[in-house]
N, C-alpha and C positions, 0 to 999 in steps of 0.2 A: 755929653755922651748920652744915647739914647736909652733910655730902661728899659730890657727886653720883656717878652708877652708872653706868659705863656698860657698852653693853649689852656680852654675848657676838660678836665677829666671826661664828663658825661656825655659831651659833643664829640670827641673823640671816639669812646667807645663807640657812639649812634653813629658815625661814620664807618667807620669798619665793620658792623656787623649790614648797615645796607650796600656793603660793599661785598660779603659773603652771599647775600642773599640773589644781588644781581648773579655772581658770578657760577652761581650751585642751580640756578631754575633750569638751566636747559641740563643736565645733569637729571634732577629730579624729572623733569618731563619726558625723557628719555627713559628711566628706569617704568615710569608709567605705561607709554605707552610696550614698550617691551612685556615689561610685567602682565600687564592687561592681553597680549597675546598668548603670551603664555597660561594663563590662564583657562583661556578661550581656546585652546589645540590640547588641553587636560580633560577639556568635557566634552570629548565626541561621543556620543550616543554608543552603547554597547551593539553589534549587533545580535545577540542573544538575548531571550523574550523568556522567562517563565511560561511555560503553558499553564493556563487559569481554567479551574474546572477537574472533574475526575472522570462523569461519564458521558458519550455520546450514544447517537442512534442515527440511523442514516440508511439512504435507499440505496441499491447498487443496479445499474446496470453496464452490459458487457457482451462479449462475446467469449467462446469456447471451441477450442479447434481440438478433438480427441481421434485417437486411433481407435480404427473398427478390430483390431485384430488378423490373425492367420485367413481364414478364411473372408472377414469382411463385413458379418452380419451384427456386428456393434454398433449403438448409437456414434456417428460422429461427431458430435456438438451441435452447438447450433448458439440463439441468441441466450442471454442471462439475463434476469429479474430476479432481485430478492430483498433481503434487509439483513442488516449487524446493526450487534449492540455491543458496546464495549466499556472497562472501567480501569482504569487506571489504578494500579497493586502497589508498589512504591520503585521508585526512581526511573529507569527505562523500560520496568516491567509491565506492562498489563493485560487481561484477559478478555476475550470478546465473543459473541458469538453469532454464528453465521449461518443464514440459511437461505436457500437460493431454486430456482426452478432453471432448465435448460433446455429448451425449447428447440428441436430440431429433428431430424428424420436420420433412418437407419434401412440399408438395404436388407431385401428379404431372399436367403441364400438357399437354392435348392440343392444339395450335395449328391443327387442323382444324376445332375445333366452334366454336361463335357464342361470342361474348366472354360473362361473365356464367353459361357452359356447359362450359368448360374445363377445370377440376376434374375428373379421371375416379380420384382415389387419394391416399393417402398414405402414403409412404414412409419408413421411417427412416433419419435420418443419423447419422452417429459417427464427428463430425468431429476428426480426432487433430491438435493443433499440438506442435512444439517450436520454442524460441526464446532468444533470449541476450536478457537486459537491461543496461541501466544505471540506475543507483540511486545519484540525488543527494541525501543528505539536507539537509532543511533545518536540521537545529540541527547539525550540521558529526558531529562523533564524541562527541558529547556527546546525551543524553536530558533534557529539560524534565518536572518530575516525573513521572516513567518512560514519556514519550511521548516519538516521534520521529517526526515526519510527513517525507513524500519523495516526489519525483516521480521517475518511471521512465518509459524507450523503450528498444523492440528491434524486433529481425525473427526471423526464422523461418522457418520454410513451417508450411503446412494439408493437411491429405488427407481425403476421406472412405474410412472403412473400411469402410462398409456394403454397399457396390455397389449391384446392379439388386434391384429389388423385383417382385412378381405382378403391381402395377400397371403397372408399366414396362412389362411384356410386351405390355402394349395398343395400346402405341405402335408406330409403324413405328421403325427403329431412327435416324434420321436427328431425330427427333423427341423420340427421351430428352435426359436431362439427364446429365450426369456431372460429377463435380465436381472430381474431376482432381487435381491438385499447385498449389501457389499457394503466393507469396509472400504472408508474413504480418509486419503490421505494427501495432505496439500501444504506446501510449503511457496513461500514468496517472497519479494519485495515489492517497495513501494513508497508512498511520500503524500505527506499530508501538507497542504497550503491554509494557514489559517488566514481569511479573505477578514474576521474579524475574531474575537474571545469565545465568540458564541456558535462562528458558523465556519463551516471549512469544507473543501472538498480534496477527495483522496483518490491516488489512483493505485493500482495494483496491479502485478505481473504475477502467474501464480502458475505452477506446477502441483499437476496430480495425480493420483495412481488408485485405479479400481479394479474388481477383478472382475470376471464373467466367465460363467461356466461355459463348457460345449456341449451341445446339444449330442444326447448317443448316437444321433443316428452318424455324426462325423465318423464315430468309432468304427463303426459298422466293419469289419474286415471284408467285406464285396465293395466299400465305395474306396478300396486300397490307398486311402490316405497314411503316408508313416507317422510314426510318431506323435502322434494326434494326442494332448496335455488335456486335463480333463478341465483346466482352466486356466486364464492367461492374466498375466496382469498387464493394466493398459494406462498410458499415458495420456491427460490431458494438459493443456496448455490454456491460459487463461487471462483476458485482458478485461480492466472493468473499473470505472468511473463513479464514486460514492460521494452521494451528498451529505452532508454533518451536522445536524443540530447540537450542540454541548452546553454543560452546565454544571 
């Protein structure tokens, strides 16, 4: 009768656990590469940016399309130049200010001749504003891949610096135009591209309103205009392209 054998304790155990090990890798290699995607679809990049910095300065130019008013003898617009400077108050708030030249011509209106025949000139205007704004942005102190769009209102005053023109002389003096000192008032939107932390450019849409007296002689009761307002308030409209220094 043959005496049975039995096996090794310790050779045993080493057989079975390389017997787990084969059987568990593709298991483990699986959770690996799984895992490691997952991982890797957790860290997509935010696209929201802190804005770094609190003030800028920057040059603006633009154009300006304004109403001459009732009769017509208002500056219309013309080309824009100027600069802002602005600082950031806390979270979407900040304040800036803004001052600009408007460069363009203004018909010269004689209220004597027949309607359709009024026109006797045209004058240049160089209309100067300064004004304070506020500037709310919309994505708060944070930039949406390096945009930040914001609506802005302020006031100011306007002046024209051009004075009287050749034309003007034509006129009796009661019958010029002048354009005086006026409160200035401008609200907008807009959007700023930060191209890097330090440098951006901005663009703007902007609505304004000034007022302009009439000259008496409109009043005149022989030139039988009705209802003739001793002064009008007028709309402009405003497109304009700003470069950014910040820091």
């Amino acid at each position: 009768m043959e005496a049975s054998i039995n096996p090794d304790p310790e050779e045993e155990r080493g057989t079975r656990m390389r017997h787990i090990l084969r059987s568990s890798f593709p298991a483990v290699l699986a959770f690996l590469i799984v895992g490691g995607s997952t991982v890797d679809a957790q860290t997509v990049p935010s696209p929201f940016n802190f804005i770094e910095g609190r003030q800028e300065v920057g040059l603006i130019f633009g154009a300006v399309d304004a109403a001459t008013g009732r009769f017509g003898y208002a500056p219309k617009g013309g080309r824009l130049f100027g600069g802002r400077y602005g600082i950031e108050l806390s979270g979407p708030l900040s304040l800036e200010g803004v001052t600009t030249v408007i460069s363009g011509e203004r018909d010269v209106i004689n209220p004597g001749r027949d309607e359709g025949d009024r026109v006797v000139g045209e004058a240049d205007a160089l209309l100067a504003t300064i004004d304070a704004r506020f500037k709310f942005t919309l994505t708060g102190d944070r930039m949406w891949h390096r945009i930040s769009p914001f609506i802005v209102a302020g006031g100011g005053v306007v002046f024209d610096a051009a004075g009287d023109s050749e034309a003007d002389e034509q006129l009796l003096p009661e019958d010029r135009f002048s354009f005086g000192t006026s409160f200035y008032g401008t609200t907008g939107l807009g959007v700023r591209w930060f191209i890097t932390d330090r440098f951006a450019l901005r663009a703007d849409g902007t609505f304004s309103l000034w007022k302009v007296g009439t000259p008496p002689g409109f009043s005149d009761p022989v030139r039988n205009f009705p209802n003739v307002e001793e002064g009008e308030w007028l709309r402009s409209l405003g497109l304009t392209i700003s470069t950014l220094i910040r820091w």
